[in-house]
Every structure is written in C-alpha cells, then in structure tokens.
C-alpha positions as CSV (number, residue, x, y, z in Angstrom):
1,X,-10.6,21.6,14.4
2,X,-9.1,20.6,10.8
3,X,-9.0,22.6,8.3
4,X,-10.9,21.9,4.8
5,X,-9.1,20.0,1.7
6,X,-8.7,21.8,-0.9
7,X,-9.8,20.5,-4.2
8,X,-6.1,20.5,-5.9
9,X,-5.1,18.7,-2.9
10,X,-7.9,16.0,-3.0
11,X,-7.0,15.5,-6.1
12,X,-3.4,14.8,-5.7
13,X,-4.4,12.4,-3.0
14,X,-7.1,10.7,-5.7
15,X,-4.2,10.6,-8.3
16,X,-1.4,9.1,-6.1
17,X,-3.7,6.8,-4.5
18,X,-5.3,5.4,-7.4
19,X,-2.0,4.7,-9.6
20,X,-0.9,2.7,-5.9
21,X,-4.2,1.2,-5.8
22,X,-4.7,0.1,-9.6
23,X,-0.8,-1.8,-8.9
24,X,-2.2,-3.6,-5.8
25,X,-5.8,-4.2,-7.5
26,X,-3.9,-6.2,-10.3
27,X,-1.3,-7.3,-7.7
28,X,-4.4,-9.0,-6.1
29,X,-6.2,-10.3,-9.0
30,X,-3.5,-12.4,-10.4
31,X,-2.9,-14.1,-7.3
32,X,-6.2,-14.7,-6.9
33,X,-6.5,-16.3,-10.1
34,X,-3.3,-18.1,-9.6
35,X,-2.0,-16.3,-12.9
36,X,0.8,-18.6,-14.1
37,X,3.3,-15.4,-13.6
38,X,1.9,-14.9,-10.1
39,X,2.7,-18.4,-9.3
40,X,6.4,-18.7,-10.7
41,X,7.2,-15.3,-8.9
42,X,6.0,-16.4,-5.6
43,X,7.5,-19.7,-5.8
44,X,11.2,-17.8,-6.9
45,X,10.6,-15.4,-3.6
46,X,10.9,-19.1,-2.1
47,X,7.6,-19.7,-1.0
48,X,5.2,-22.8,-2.1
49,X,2.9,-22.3,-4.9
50,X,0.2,-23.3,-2.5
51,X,0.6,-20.2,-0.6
52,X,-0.1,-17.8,-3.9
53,X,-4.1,-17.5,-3.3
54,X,-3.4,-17.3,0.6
55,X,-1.2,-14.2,-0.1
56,X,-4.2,-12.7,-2.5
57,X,-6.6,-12.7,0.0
58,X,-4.5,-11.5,2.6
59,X,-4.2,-8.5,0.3
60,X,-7.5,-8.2,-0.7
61,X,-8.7,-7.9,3.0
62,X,-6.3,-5.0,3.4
63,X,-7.0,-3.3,0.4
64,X,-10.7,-3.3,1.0
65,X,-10.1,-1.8,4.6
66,X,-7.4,0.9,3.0
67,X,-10.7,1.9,0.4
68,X,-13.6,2.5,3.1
69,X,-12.8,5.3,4.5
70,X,-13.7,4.3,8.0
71,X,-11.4,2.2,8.3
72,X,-8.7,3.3,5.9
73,X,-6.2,3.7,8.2
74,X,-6.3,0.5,9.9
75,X,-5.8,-0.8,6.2
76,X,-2.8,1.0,5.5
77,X,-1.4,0.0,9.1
78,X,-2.3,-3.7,7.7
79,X,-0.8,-3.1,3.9
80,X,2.2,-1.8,5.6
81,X,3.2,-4.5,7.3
82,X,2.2,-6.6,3.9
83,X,4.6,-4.6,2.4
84,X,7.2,-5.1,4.8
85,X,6.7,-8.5,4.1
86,X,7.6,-8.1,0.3
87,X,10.7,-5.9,1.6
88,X,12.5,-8.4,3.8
89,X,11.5,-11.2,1.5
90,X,13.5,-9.4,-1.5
91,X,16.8,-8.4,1.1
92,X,16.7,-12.2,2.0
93,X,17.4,-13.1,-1.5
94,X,19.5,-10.4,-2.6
95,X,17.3,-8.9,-5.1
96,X,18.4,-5.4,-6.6
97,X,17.4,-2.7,-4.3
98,X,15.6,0.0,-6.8
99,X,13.6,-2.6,-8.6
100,X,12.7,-4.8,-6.2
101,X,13.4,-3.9,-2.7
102,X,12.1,-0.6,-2.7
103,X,9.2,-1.2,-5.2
104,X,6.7,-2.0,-2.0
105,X,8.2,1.1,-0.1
106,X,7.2,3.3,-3.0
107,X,4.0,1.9,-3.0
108,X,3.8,2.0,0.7
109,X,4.8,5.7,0.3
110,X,2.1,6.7,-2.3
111,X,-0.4,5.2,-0.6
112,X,0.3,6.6,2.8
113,X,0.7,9.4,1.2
114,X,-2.5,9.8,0.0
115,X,-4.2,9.0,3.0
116,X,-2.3,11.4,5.1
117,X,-3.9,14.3,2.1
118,X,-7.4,13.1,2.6
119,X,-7.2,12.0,6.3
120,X,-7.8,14.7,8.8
121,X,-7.6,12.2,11.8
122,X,-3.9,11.1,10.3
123,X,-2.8,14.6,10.0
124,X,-3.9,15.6,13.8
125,X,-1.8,12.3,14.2
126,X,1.3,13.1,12.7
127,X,1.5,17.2,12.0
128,X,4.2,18.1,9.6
129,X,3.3,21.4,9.7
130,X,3.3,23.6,12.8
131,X,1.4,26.0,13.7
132,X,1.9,29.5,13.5
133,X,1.0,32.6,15.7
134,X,-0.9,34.9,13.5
C-alpha cells in the first residue's frame, strides 16, 4: 500500500513540473509555428528546416501523455528518449556541455522528478527509500 502525498510535497512536484513543462510548452509552440528562431536552431543542430514541425509534434504527443496522468509515465519514458535525442545531437557538434548538453538532462531530471513525487506506481517502481522495522 503507498502511503499519502503530503501537500508540501505535491506541491514541490507542481512547482518543478510546471517550470519543466512551461520550457517544453513553448519549446513546442515555436516549432509548431515554425518560429523563425525555431527554424535557424534546428537547421544549426544540422537538421533540415523541413523537419522543424515534425519535431513539434513529436513533442507535443509526449508532452500530452506526460500531462494525463494515466499515462504519464509512458510520456516521460517517451520525453526521455526525446531528450536523449537533443543530448547526442549537442555532443555530435561539440556544443558547451552546461548550456547545451545538459540543458535537456535538467529538464529530463525536473520532470522525472516530479513524477516520481506525485507517482505512487513510479515510487513502488524504483524505492529510494527503504523500509524500516518499527
């Protein structure tokens, strides 16, 4: 049986989650609209302008999953491999590693992060904490 969330900790999950969710909500929109600065970015990470909206949808579709709770999970499984995406494509070029290597793995981490506060089914998953004899 899980135990209940406390209200201090759903709210640390809300905070986390929402600044990682407002980045990937404008993240989205921009590609979606084929923002002019969405379009030169992707076409400097080397790939064709064509492929900007593609990438936006791709995103949308997990963000939307990570959101309903039912199937957050699977969304964050999804946005993690996104992310990955985003990581190896700024190694292959060389990019500075705080800025813009790591910047999806922080997101990746807030985001995870938040679920694994508000999850119970993630934290039967993966316990951090052990149990102990009372």
């Amino acid at each position: 049986m899980t135990e209940p969330i406390s209200s201090r900790t759903l709210w640390a999950s809300r905070i986390m989650g929402g600044i990682a969710v407002l980045f990937m909500l404008f993240d989205t929109a921009i590609k979606l609209m084929r923002e002019s600065h969405a379009v030169e970015g992707t076409v400097q990470l080397g790939y064709p302008d064509s492929t900007v909206q593609l990438l936006g949808i791709i995103e949308a579709v997990c963000l939307v999953l990570y959101l309903i709770p039912r199937t957050s999970v699977l969304g964050m499984v999804l946005l993690t491999g996104y992310l990955g995406g985003a990581v190896a494509t700024h190694v292959r070029l060389e990019n500075p590693l705080f800025s813009h290597v790591l910047s999806s793995i922080y997101i990746a981490l807030m985001m995870w992060g938040s679920l694994y506060l508000r999850e119970p089914r993630l934290r039967t998953l993966l316990p951090f904490r052990t149990e102990q004899n009372g």
